[in-house]
C-alpha positions in Angstrom: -19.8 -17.0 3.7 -23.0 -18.2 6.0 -25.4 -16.2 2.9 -24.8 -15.6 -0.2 -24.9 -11.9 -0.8 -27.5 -10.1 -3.1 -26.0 -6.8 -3.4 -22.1 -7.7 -3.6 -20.0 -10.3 -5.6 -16.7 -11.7 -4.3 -14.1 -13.3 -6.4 -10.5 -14.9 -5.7 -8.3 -14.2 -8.6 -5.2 -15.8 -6.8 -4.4 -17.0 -3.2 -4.7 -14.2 -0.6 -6.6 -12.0 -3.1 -10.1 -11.1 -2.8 -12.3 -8.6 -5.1 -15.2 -7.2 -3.7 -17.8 -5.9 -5.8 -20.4 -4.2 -5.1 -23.2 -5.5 -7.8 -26.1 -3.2 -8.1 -25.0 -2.3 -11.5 -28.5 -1.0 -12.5 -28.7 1.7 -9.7 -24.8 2.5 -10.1 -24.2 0.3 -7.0 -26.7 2.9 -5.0 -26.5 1.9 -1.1 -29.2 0.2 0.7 -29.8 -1.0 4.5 -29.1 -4.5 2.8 -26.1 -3.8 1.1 -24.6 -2.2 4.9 -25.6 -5.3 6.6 -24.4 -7.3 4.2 -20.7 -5.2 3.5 -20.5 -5.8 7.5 -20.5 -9.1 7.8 -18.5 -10.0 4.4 -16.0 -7.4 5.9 -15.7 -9.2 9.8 -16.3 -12.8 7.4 -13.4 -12.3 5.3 -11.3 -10.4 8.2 -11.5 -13.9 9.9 -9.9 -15.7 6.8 -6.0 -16.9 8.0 -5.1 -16.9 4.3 -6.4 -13.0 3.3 -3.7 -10.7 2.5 -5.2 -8.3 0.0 -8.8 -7.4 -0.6 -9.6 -4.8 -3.4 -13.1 -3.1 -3.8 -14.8 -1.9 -7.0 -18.3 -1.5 -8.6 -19.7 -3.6 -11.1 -21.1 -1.5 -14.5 -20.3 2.0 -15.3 -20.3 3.7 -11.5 -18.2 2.2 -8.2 -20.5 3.6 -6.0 -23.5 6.2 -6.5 -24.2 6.8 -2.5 -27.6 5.9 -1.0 -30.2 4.7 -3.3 -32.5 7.9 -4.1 -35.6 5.4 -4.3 -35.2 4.4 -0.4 -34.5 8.1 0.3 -38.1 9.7 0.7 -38.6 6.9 3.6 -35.5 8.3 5.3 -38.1 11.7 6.4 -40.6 8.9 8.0 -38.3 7.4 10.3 -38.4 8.3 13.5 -34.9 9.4 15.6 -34.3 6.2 16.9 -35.2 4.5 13.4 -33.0 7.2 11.6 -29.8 6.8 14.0 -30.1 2.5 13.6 -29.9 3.0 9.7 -26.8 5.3 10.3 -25.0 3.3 12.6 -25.7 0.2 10.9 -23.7 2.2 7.8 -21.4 3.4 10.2 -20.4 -0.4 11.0 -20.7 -1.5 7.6 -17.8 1.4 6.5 -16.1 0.7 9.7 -15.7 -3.1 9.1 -14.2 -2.0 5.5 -11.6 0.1 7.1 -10.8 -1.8 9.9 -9.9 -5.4 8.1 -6.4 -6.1 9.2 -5.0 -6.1 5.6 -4.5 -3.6 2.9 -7.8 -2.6 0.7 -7.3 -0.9 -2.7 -10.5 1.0 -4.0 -10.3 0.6 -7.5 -12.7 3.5 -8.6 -14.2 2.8 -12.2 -17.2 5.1 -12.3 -18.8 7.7 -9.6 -17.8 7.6 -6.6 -20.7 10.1 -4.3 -22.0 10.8 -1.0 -21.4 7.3 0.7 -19.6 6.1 -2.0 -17.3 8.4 -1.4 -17.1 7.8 1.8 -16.6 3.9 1.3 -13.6 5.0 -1.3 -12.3 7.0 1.9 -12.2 4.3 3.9 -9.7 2.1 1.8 -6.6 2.3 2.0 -5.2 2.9 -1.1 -7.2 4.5 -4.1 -6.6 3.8 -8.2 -9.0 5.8 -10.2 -9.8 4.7 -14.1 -10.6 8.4 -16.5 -14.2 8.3 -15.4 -14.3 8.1 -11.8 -15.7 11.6 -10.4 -15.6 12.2 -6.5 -18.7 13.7 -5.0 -19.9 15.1 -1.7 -23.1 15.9 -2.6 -24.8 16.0 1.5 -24.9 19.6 1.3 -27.4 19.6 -1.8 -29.9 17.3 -0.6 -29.9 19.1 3.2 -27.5 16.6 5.1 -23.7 17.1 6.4 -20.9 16.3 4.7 -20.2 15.1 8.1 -20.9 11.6 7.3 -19.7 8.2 7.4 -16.2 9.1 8.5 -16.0 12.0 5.5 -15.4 14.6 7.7 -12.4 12.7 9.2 -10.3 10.7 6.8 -11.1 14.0 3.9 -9.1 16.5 5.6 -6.2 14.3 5.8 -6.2 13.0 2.8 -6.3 16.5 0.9 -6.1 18.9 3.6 -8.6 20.7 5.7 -9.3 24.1 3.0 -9.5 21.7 0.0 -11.9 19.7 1.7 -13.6 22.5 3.0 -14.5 23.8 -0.4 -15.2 20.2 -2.0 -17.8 20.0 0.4 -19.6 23.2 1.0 -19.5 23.7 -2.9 -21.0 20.2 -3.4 -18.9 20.3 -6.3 -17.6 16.9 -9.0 -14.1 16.6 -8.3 -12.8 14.4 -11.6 -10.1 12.1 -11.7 -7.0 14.3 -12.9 -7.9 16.7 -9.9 -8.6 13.6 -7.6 -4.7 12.7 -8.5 -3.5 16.2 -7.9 -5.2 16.7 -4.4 -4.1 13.4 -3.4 -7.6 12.0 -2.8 -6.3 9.0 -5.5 -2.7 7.7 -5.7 -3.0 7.2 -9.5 -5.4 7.0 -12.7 -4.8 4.2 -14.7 -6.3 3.6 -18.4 -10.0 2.3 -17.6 -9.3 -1.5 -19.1 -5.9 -1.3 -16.9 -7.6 -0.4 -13.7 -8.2 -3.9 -11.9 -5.0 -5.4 -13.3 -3.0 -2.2 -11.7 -5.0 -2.9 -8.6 -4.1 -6.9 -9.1 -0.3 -6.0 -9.5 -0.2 -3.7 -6.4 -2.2 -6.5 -4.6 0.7 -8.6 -6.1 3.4 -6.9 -4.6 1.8 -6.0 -1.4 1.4 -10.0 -0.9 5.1 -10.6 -1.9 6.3 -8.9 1.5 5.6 -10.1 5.0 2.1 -10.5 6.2 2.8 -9.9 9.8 4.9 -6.9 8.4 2.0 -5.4 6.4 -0.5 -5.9 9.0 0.9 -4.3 11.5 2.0 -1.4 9.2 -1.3 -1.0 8.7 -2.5 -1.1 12.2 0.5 1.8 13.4 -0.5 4.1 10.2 -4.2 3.9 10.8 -3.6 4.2 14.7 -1.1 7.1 14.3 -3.3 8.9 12.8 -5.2 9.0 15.8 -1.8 9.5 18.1 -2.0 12.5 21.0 2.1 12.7 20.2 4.9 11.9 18.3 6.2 9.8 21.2 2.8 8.1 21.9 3.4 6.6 18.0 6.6 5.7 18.6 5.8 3.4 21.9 3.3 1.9 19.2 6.2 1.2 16.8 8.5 -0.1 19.2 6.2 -2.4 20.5 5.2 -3.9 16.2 8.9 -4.1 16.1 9.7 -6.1 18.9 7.0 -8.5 18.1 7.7 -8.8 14.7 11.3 -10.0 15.1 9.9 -12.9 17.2 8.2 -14.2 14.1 9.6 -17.3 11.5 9.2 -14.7 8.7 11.8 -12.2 10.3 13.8 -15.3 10.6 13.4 -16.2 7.2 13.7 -13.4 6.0 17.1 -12.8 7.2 18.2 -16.6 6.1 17.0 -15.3 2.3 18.6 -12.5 2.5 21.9 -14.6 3.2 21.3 -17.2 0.7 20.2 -14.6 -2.1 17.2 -16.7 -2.7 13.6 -14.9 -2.5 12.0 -15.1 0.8 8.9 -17.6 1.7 7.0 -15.8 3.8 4.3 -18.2 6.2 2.4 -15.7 8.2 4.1 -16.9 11.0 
């Protein structure tokens, strides 16, 4: 990294592997303009590394992510338009870099998980939640939209459009049993097993083609943009045909001859 970051802490536990975490544990990780600028250029830093296959976000303490810090949020009324929309676009960015690495994130949710964190949880791809994570989207109680921060967009698809409407117009906690349920977490895992299950899912993840995962990625987040069924099939076909002109489609095939695990290069 050019800087060292002040407000996050990154860690390799093995090759391909990184954890991100987000280290304000005495505001329960509350988001600042710093943190944004400085999640963007980890994000587009680390998106850049040849080697990355897996990166897995959590907080550091007893919350992953308590949205916007409350003590920078009586300056937000000061600000003028223009100085209101550069703060949101600069978190805008910040969530988007998140979202759009080109390998798998994991959110592993150990704490509270509100307003933009919520949002940042949103934007990983997959979500593990320990016992205490709680999911709000409190906007509504503090007179701002739950339109924020891509909420509005990836919510509805995660748990559908009339859950979603009433988790945010109710501004109500959402724990992690009902998180499960909905769908808004693909499982809750004992509290001292939740980066460990988030390592062994990073594990597996980095045990199959890279090329293969990457570009599953890019056709599910793209399809779920896609005007038509056959507008995300021309998408596929064209992964596919690429992909079988790589050496780990190649090797895969000799493994799979030789009943020997594949080596995957990346290549």
């Amino acid at each position: 990294m050019p800087d060292t970051p002040t407000t996050l802490r990154l860690e390799r536990p093995r090759e391909g592997v990184v954890v991100l975490t987000l280290d304000r544990p005495d505001r329960y990780n509350a988001m600042t303009a710093t943190m944004f600028a400085e999640l963007e250029s980890t994000a587009r830093t680390l998106d850049r590394e040849p080697g990355l296959r897996v990166l897995i976000l959590t907080g550091a303490g007893k919350a992953f992510c308590s949205g916007y810090d409350l003590a920078d949020a009586e300056k937000l009324t000061e600000l003028g338009a223009l100085g209101m929309l550069d703060l949101q676009e600069s978190a805008a960015r910040a969530l988007s870099a998140i979202r759009g690495i080109r390998v798998p994130v994991i959110a592993a949710v150990n704490g509270a998980a509100a307003g933009g964190g919520l949002a940042l949880a949103l934007a990983a791809d997959i979500r593990l939640a320990s016992p205490r994570a709680k999911f709000n989207a409190a906007f509504v109680k503090i007179g701002l939209s739950a339109g924020d921060l891509g909420t509005s967009w990836l919510l509805p698809r995660l748990i559908g459009p009339a859950a979603a409407a009433e988790f945010a117009y109710t501004a109500g906690m959402m724990d992690a049993a009902k998180a499960e349920h909905t769908g808004l977490v693909n499982g809750v895992v004992p509290e001292e097993e939740l980066l460990p299950a988030a390592l062994e899912m990073a594990e597996q993840i980095c045990g199959n083609s890279p090329g293969g995962v990457q570009l599953s990625k890019r056709a599910l987040q793209a399809n779920m943009e896609a005007s038509s069924y056959a507008a995300a099939m021309e998408l596929e076909n064209r992964g596919q045909a690429l992909l079988t002109r790589s050496d780990d489609m190649t090797e895969a095939l000799d493994a799979f001859r030789e009943k020997r695990a594949p080596i995957f290069t990346g290549r």
